[in-house]
N, CA and C of each residue as an Amber inpcrd file, in Angstrom:
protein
   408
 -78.0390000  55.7940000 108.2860000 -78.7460000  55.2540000 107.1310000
 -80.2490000  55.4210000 107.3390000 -81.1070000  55.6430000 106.1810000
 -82.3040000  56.0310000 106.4740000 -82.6480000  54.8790000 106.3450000
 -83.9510000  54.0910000 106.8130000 -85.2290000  53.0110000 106.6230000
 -85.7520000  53.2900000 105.5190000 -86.0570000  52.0520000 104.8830000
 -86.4790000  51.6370000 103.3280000 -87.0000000  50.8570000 103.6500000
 -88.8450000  51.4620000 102.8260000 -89.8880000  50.4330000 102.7190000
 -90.4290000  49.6120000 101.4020000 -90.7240000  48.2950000 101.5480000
 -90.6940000  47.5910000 100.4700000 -92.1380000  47.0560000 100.3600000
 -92.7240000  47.0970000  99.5150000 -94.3260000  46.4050000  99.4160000
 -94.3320000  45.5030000  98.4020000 -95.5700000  44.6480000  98.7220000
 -95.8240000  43.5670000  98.2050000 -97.2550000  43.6750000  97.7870000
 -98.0680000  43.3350000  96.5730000 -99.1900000  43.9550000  96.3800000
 -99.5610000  42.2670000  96.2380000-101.0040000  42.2330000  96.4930000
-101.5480000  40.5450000  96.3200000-103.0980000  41.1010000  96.0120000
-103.8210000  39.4480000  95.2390000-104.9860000  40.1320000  95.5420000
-106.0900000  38.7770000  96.0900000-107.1570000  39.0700000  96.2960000
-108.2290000  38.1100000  96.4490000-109.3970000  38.2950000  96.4710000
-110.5780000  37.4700000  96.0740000-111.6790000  37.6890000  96.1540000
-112.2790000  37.3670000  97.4730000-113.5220000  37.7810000  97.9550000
-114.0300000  37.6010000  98.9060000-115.7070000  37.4880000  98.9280000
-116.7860000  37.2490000  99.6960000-117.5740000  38.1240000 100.0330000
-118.0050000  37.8910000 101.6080000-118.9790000  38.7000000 101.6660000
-119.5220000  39.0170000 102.9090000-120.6560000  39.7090000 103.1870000
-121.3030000  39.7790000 104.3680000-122.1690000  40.8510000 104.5150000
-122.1910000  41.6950000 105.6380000-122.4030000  42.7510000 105.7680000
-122.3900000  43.6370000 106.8380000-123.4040000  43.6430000 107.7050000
-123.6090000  43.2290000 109.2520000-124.7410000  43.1340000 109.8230000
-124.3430000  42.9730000 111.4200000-125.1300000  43.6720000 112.2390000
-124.5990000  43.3230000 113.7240000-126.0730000  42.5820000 114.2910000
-125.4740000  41.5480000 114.6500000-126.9170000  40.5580000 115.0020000
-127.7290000  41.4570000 116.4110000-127.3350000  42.2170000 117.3850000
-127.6860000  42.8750000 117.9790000-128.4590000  44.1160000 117.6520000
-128.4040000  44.1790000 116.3740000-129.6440000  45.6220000 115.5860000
-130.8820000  44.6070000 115.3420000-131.5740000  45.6520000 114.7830000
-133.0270000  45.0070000 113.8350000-132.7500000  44.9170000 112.5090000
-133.6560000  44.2020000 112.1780000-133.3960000  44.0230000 110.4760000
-133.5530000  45.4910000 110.0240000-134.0440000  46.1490000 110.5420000
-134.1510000  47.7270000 110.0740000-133.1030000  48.6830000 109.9810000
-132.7050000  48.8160000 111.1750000-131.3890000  49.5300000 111.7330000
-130.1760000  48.7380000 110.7540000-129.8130000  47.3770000 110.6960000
-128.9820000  47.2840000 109.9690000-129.2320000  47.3450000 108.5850000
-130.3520000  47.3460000 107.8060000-130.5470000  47.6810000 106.8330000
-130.2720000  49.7290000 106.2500000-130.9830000  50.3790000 107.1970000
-130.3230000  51.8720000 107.5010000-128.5630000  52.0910000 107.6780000
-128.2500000  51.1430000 108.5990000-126.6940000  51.5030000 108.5640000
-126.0940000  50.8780000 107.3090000-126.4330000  49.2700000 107.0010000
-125.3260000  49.0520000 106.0090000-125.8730000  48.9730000 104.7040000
-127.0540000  49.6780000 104.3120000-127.6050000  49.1550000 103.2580000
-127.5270000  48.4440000 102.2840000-126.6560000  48.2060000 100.9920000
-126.8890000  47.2720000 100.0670000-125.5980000  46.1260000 100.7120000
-124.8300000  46.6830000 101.3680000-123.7370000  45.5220000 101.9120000
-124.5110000  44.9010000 103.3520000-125.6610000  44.7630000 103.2710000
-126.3240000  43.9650000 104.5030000-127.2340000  43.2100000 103.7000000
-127.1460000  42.8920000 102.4290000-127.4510000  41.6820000 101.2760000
-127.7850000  40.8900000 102.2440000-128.7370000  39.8090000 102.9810000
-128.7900000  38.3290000 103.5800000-128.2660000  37.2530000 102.6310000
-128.1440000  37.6700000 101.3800000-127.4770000  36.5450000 100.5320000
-125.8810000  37.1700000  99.9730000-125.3130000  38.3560000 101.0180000
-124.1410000  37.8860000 101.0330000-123.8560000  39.1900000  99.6350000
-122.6070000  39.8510000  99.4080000-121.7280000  40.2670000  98.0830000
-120.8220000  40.2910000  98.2390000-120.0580000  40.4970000  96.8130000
-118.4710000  40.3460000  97.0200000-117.4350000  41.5760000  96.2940000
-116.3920000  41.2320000  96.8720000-115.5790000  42.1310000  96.5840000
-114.1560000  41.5320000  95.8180000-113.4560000  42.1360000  94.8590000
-112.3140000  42.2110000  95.0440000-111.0030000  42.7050000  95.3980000
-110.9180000  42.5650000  95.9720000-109.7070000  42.9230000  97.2300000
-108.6140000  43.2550000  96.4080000-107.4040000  44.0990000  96.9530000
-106.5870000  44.8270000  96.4170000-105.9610000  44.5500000  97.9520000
-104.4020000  43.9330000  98.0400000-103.7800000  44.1740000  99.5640000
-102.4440000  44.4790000  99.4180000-101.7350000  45.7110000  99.7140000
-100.4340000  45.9640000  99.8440000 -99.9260000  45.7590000 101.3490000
 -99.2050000  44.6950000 101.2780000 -97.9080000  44.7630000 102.5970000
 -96.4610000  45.6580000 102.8100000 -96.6730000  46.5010000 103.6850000
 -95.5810000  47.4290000 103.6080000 -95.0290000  47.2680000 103.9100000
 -93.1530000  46.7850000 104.3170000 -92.7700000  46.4540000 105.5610000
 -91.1420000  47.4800000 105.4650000 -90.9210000  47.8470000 106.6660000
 -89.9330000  49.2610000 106.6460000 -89.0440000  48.7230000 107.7570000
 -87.8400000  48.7340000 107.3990000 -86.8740000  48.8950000 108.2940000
 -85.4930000  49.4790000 107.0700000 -84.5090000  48.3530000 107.6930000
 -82.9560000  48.8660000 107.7300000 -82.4630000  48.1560000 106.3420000
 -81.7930000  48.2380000 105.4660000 -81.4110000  47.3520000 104.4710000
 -80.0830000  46.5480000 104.8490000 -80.3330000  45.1840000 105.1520000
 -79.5090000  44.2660000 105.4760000 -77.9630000  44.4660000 104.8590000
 -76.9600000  44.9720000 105.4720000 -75.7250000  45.0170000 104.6440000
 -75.2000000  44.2910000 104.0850000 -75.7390000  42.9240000 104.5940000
 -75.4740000  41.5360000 103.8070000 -75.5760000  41.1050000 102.3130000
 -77.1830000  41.3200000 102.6030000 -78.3070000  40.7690000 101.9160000
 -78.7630000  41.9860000 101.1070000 -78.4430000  43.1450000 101.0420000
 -79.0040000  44.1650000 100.6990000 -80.5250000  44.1850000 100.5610000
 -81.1600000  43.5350000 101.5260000 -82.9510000  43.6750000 101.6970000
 -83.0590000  44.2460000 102.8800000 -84.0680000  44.7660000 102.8560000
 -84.9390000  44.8310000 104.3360000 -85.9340000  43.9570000 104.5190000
 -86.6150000  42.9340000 103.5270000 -86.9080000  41.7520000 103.7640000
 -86.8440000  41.0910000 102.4670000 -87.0140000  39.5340000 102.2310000
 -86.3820000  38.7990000 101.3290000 -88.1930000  38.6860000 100.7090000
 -88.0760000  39.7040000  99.5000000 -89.4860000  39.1060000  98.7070000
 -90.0330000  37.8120000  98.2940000 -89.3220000  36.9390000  98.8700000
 -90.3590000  35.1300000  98.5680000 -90.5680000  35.1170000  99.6990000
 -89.7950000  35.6430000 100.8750000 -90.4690000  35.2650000 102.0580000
 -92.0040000  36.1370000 102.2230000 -91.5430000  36.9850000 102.2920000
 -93.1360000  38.0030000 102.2440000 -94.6330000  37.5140000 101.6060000
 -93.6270000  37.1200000  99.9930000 -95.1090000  36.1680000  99.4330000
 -95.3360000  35.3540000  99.6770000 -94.8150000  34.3550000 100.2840000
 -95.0920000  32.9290000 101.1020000 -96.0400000  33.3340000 102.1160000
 -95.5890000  34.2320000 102.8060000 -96.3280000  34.6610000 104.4040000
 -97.5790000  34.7340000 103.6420000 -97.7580000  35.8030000 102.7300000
 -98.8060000  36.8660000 102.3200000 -99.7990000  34.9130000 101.6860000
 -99.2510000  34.9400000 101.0700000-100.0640000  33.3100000 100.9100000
-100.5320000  32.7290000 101.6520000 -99.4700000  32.2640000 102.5230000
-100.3160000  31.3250000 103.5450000-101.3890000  32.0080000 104.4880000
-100.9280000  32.8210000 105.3970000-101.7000000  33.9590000 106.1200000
-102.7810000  34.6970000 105.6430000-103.4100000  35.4680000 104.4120000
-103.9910000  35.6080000 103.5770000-104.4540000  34.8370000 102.5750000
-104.1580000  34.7280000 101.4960000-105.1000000  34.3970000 100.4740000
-105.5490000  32.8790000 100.5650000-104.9020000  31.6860000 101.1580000
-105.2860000  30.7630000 101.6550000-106.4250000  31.2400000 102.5310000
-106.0600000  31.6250000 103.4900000-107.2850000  31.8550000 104.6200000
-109.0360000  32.2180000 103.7270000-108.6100000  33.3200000 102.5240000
-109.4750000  34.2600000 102.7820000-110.1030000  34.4000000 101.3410000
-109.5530000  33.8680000  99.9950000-109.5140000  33.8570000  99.1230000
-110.5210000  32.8300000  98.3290000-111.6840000  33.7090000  97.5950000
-113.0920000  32.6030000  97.2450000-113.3330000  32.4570000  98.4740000
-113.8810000  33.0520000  99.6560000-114.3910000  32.2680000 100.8790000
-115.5390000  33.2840000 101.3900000-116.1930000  33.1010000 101.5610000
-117.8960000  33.8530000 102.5140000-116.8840000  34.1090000 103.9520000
-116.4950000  35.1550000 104.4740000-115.4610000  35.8560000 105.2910000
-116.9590000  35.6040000 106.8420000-117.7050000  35.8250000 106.0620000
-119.1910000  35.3530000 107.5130000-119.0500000  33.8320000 107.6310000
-119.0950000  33.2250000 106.9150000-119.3310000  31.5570000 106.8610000
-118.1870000  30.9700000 107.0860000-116.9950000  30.6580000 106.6210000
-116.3630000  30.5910000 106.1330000-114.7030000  30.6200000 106.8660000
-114.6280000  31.4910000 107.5800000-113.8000000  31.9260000 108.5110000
-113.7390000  31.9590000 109.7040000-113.1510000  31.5420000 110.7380000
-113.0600000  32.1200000 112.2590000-113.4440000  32.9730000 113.0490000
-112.2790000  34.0050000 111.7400000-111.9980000  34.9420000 112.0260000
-113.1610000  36.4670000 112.2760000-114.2050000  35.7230000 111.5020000
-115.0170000  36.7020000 111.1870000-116.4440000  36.1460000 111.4280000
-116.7830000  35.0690000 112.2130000-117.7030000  34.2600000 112.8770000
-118.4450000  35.4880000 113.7300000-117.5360000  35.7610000 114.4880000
-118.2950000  36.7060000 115.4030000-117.8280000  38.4880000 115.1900000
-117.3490000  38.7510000 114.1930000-116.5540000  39.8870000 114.0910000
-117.0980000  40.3900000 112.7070000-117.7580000  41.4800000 112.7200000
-118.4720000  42.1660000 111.6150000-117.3780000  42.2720000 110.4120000
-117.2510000  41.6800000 109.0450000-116.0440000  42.1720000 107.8140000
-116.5040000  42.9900000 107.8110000-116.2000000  44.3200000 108.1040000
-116.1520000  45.8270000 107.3030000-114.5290000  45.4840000 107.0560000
-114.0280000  46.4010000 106.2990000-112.8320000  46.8380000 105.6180000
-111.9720000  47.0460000 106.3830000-112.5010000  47.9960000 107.7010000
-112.0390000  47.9680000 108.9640000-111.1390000  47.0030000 109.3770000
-112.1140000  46.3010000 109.8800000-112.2110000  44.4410000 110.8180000
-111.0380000  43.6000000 109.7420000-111.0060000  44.0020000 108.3790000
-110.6520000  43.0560000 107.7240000-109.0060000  43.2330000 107.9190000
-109.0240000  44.1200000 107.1630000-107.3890000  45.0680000 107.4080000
-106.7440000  44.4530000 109.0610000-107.1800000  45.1070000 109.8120000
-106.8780000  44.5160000 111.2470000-106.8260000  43.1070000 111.4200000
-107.1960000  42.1390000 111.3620000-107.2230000  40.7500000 111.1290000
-105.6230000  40.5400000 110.2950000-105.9020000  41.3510000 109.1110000
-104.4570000  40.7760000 108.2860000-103.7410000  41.1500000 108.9300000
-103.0620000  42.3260000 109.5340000-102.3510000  42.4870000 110.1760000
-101.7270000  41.7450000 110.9490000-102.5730000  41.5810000 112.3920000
-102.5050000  40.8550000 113.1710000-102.0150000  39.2730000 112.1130000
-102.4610000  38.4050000 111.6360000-102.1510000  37.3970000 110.9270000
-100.5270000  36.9710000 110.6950000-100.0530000  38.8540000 110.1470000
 -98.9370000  38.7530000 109.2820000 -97.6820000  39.3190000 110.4980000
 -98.1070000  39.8980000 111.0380000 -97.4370000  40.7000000 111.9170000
 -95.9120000  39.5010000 112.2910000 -96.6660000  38.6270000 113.2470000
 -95.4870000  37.3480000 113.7040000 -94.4380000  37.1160000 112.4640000
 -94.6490000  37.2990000 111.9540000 -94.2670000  36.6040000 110.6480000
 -92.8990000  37.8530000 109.8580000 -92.7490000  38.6450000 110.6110000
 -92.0430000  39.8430000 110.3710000 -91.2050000  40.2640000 111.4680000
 -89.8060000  40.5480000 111.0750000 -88.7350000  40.4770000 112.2590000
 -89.4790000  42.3110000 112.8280000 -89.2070000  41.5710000 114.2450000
 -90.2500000  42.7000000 115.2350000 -89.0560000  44.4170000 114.7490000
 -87.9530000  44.2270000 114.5090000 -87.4820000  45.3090000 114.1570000
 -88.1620000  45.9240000 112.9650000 -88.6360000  45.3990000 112.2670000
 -89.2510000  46.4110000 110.6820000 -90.9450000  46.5310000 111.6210000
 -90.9200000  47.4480000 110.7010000 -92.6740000  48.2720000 110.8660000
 -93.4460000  47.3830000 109.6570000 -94.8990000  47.4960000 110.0380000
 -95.6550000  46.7000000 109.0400000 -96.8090000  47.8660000 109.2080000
 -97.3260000  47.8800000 107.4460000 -98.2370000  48.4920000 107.4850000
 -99.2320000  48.0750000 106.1030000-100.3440000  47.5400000 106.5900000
-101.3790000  47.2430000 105.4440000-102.5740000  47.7210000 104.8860000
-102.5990000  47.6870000 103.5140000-103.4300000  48.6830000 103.2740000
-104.3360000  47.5490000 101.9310000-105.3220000  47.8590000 102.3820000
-106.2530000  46.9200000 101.7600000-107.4030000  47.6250000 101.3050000
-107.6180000  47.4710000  99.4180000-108.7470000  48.2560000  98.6300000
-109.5900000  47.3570000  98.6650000-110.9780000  47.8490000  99.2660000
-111.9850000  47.2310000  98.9390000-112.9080000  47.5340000  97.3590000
-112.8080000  48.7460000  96.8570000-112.8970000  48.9770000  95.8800000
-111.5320000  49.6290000  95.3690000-111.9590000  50.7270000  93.9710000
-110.8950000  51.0710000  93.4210000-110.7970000  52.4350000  94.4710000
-111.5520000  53.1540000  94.5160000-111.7030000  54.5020000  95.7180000
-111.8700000  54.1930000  96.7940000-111.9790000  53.2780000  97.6020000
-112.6720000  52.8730000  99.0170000-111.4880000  51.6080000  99.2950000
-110.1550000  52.4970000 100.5540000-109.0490000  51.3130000 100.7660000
-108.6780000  51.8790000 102.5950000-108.5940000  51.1410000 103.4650000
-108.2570000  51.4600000 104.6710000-106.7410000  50.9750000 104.7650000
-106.4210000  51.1720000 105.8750000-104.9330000  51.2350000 105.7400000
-104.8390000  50.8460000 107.7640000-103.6970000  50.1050000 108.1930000
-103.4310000  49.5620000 109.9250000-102.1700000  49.3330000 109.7470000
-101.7200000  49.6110000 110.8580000-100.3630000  49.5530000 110.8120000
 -99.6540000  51.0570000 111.7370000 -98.1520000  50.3490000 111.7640000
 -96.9850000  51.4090000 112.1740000 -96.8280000  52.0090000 111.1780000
């Protein structure tokens, strides 16, 4: 039997700013320019959860879609949703939000939360053209 992947699309607002306290106001102004705002911009987020395995012969899922959106809730958009991702978060206290950083974070977040047999893979639009992607 082949593996079948199932996604879950969510969304949330955010903002943030891009800045490594170890540059100059210069240098990070050169690297991140208008996303190194000191008062901060925002985005709306676009997040697909992928998750791939086996289709339960039971259950005919490879995972049960309320569970996924529960996770994707609590783990995400609770965390992260309307929140200054610099201020605001833990997670991102000392950890630059690029799109990067962000993606990776969810991951990690959601990962436990997924029987270690299926693959997870997330892919998160920061704009409509501009989306990174982590994962198996």
């Amino acid at each position: 039997m082949m593996k079948t992947t199932v996604c879950r699309r969510a969304h949330f607002n955010a903002a943030h700013r891009l800045h490594n306290p170890n540059w100059s106001d210069e240098k990070n102004q050169s690297i991140f320019g208008k996303c190194n705002n000191p008062n901060f911009h925002g985005h709306n987020y676009d997040l697909i959860v992928s998750v791939t395995g086996y289709v339960d012969e039971e259950t005919g899922y490879v995972v049960d879609m309320k569970v996924l959106k529960k996770l994707i809730k609590q783990e995400v958009l609770e965390r992260f949703d309307h929140k200054n991702l610099n201020l605001d978060t833990e997670e991102f206290k000392d950890l630059n939000p690029t799109a990067e950083n962000i993606v990776r974070i969810i991951y990690e977040k959601l990962r436990p939360g997924i029987d270690p047999e299926h693959s997870l893979r997330v892919t998160l639009y920061e704009t409509k053209r501009n989306f990174v992607e982590y994962g198996e």
